[in-house]
Backbone as a ProteinNet text record, in pm:
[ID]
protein_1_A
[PRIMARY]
XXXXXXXXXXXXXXXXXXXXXXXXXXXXXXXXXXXXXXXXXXXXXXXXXXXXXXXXXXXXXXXXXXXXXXXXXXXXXXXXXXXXXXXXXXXXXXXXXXXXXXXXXXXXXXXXXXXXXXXXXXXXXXXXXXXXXXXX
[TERTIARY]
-1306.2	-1191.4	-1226.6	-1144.2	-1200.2	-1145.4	-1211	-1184.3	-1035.8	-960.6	-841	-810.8	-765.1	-725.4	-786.7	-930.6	-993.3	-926	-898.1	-854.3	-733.8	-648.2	-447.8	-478.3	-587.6	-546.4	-602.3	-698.9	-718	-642.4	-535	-458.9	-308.2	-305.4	-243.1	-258.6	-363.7	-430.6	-402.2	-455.1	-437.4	-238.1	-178.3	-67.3	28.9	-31.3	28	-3.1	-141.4	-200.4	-135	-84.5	-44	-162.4	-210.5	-320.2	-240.8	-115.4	-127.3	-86.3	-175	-147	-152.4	-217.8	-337	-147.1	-27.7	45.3	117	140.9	171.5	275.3	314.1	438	556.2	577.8	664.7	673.6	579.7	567.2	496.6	416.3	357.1	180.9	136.4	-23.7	-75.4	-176.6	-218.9	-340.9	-342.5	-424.3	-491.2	-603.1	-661.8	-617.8	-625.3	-608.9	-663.9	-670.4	-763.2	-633.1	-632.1	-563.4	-639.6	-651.9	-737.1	-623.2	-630.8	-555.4	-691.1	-658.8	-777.3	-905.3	-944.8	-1023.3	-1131.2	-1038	-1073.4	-1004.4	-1069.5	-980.5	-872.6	-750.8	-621.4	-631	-635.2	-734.3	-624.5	-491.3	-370.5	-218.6	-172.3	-75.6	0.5	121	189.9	219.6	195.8	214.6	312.1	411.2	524.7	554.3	550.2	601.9	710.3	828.8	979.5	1015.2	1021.6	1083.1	1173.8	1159.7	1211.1	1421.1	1392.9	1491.7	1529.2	1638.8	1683.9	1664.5	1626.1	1627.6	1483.3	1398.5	1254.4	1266.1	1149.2	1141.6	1048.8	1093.7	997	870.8	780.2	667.9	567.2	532.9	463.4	305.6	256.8	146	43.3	-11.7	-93.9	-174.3	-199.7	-336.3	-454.7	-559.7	-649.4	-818.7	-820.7	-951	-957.2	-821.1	-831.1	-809.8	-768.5	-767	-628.6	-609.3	-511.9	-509.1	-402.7	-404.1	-261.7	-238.8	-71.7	-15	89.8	81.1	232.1	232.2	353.1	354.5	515.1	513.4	493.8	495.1	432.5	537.1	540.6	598.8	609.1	666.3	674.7	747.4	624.2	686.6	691.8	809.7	778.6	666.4	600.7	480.7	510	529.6	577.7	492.2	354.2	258.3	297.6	313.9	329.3	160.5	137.8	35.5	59.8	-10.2	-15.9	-115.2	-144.8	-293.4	-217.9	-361.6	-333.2	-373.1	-284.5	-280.1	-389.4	-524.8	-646.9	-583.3	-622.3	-572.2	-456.2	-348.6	-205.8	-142.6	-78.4	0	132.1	201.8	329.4	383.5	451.8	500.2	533.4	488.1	551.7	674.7	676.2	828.2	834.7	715	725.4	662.4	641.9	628.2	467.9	395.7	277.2	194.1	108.6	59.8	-20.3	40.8	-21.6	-10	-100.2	-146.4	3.6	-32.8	47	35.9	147.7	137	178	141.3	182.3	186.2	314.6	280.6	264.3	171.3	58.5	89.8	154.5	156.8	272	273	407.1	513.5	647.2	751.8	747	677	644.6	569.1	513	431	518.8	629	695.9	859.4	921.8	1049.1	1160.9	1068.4	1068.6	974	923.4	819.6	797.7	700.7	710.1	602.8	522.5	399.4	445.4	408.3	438.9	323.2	309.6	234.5	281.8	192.8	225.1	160.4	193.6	127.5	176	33.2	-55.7	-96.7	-48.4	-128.1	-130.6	-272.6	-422.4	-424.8	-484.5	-552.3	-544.7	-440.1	-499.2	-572.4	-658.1	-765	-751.7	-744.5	-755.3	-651.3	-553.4	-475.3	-530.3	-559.6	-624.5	-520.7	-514.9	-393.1	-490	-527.2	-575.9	-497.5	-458.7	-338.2	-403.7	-348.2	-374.1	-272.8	-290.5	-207.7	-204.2	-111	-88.7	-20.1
1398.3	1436.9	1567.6	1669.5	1805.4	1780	1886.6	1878.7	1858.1	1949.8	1936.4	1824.6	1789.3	1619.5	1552.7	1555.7	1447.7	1451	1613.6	1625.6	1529.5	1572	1547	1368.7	1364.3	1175.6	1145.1	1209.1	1144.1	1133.8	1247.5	1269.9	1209.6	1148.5	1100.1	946	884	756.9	741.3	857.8	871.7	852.3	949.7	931.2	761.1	706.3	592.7	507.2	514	388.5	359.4	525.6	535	610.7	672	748.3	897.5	945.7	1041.1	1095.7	1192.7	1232	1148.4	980.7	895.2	769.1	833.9	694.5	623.8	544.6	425.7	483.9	373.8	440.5	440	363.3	308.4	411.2	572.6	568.7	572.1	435.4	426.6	413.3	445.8	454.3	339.4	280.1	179.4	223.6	252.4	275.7	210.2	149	76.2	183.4	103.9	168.9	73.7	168.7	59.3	109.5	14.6	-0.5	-44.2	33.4	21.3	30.2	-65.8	-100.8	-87.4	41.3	80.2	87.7	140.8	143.6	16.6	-122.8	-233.1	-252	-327.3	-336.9	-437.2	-416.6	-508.1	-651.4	-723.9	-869.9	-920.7	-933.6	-995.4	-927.9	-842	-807.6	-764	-646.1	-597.7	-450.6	-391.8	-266.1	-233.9	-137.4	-117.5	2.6	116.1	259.5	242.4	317.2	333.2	452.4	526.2	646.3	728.9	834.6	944.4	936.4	903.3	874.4	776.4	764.5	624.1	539.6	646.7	582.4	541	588.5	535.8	336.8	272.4	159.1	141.9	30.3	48.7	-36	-33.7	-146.9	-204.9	-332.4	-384.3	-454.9	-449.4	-514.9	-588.6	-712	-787	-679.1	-703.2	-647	-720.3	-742.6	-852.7	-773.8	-814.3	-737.5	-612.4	-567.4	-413.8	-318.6	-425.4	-353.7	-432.9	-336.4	-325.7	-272.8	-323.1	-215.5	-207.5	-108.2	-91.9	1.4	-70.9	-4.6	101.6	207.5	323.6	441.5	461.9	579.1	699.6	796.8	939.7	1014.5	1037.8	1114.7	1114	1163.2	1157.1	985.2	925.9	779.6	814.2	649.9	626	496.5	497.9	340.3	319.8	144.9	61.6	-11.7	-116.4	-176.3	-264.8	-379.8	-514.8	-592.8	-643.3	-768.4	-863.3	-971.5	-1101.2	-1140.3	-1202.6	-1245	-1380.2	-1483.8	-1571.8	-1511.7	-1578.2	-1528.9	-1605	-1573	-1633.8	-1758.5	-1870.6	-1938.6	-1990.6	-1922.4	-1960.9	-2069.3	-2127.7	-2280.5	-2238.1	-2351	-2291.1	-2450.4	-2487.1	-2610.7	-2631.7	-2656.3	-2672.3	-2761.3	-2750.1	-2814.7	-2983.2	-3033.3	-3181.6	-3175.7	-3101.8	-3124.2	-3119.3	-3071.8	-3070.2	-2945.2	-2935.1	-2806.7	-2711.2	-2575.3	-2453.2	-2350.1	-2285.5	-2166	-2051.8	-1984.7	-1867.4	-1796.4	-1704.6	-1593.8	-1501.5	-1337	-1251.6	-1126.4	-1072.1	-920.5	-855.2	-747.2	-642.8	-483.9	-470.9	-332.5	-287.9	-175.2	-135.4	-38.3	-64.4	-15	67.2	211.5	338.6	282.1	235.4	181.5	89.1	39	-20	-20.5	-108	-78.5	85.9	112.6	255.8	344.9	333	451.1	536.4	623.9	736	801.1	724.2	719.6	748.2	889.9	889.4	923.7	938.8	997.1	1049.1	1107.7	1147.8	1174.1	1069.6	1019.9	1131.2	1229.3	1296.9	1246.7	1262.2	1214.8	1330.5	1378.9	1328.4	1349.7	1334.9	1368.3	1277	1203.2	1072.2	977	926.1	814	689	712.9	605.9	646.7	539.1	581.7	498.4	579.3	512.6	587.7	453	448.2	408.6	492.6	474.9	448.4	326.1	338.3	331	394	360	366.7	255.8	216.8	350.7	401.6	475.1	464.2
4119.7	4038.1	3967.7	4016.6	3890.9	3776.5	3649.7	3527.4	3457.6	3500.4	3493.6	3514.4	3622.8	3637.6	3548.4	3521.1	3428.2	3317.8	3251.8	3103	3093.1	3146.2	3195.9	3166.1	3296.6	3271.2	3099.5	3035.9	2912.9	2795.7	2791.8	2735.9	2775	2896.2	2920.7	2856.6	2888.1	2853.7	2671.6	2578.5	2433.6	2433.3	2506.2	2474.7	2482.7	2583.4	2617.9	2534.4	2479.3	2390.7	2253	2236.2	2064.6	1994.2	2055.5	1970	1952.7	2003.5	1997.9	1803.8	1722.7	1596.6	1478.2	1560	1441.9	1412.7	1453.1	1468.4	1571.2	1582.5	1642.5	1700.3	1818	1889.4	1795.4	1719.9	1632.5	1516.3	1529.3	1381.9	1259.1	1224	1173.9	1141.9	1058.2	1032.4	986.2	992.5	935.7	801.9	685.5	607.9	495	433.5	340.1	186	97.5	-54.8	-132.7	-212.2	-373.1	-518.9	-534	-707.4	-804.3	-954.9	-1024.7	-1166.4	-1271.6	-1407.1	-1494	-1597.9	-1655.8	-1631.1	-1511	-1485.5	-1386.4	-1388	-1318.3	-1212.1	-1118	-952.3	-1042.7	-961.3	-950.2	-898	-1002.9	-907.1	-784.8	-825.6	-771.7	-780.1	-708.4	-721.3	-590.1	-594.2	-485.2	-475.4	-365.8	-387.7	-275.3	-291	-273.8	-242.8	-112	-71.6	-49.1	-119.6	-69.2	-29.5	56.7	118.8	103.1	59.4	28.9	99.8	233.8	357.2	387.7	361.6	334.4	494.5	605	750.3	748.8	637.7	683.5	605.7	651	597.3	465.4	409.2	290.6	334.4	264.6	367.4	200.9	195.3	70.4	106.4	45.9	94	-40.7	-1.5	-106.8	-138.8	-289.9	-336.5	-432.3	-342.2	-374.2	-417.8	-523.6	-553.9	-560.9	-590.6	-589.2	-477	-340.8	-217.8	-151.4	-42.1	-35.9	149.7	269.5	376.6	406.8	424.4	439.7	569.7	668.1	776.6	730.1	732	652.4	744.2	711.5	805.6	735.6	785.9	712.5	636.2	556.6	474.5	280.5	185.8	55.9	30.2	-74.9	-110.3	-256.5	-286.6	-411.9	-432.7	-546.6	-555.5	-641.4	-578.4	-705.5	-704.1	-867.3	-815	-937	-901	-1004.5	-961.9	-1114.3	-1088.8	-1190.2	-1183	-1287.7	-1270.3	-1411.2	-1457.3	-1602.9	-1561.1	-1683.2	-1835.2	-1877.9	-2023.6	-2121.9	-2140.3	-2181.1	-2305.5	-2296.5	-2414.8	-2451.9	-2346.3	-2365.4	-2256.2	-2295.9	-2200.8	-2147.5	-2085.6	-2074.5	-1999.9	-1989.7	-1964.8	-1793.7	-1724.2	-1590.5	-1527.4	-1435.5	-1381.1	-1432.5	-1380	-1400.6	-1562.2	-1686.5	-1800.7	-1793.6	-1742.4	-1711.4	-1810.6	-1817	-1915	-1795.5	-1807.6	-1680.3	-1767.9	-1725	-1773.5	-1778	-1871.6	-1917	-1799.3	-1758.4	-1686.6	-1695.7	-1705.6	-1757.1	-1628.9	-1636.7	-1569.6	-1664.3	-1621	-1688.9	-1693.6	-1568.4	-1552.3	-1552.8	-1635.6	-1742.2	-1620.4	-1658	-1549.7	-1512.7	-1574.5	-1567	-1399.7	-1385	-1243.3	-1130	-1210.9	-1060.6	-1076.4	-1169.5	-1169	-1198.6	-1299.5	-1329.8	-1288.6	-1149.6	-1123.1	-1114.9	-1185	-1180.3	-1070	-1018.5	-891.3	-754.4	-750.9	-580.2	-508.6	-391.2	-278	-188.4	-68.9	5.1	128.9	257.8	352.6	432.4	501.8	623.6	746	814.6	934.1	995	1101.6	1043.9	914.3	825.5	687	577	570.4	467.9	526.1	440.1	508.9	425.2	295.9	213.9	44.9	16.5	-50.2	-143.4	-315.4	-434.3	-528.6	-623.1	-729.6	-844.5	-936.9	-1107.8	-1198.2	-1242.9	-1325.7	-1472.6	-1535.9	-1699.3	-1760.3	-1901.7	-2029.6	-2094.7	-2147	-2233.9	-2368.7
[MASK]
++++++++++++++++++++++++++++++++++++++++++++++++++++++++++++++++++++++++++++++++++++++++++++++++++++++++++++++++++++++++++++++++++++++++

């Protein structure tokens, strides 16, 4: 087989697989992220890209320990990141009258209902998307 031919079929092979420009045939990238609330990983929460275009999709993903992998298509998002944590010391009554722990969301609207957090997904060039949030 000469070179040529060799090149053509490999690029042929990348194109078919979905490798071509790092997304999917569909589109989309698959990328890991870390979320951090003052400075500590996000033990339990959700993180949320909504799209600039109303034709793109929005896509959410668990965030456990501060990590996070989210498959998104490329372009300017908005981030929305909710979490909950028990409330040290506090009760709260459950369905059957039972005693359960308090539960509180933490992270202030400026971060999800009212967000003011965007990004902006590269392909090639983003690798890993990290969100520092702090109380102000």
């Amino acid at each position: 087989m000469n070179s040529k031919l060799a090149a053509g079929t490999v690029v042929l092979m990348m194109l078919l697989s979905g490798c071509s420009g790092g997304t999917d045939a569909e589109g989309f990238v698959q990328l890991p992220g870390e979320v951090t609330w003052n400075g500590e990983p996000v033990q339990d929460g959700m993180i949320i890209f909504r799209g600039s275009d109303p034709s793109e999709r929005n896509v959410a993903a668990p965030i456990t320990d501060g990590k996070f992998v989210v498959k998104i298509q490329p372009g300017k998002k908005t981030v929305e990141v909710t979490a909950r944590r028990e409330v040290a010391g506090k009760f709260d009554v459950g369905p059957s009258g039972e005693k359960v722990p308090l539960i509180e969301s933490y992270i202030p609207a400026k971060y999800n209902s009212e967000s003011e957090l965007t990004t902006e997904i590269v392909v090639p060039g983003t690798d890993t998307l990290q969100f520092s949030l702090q109380e102000m």
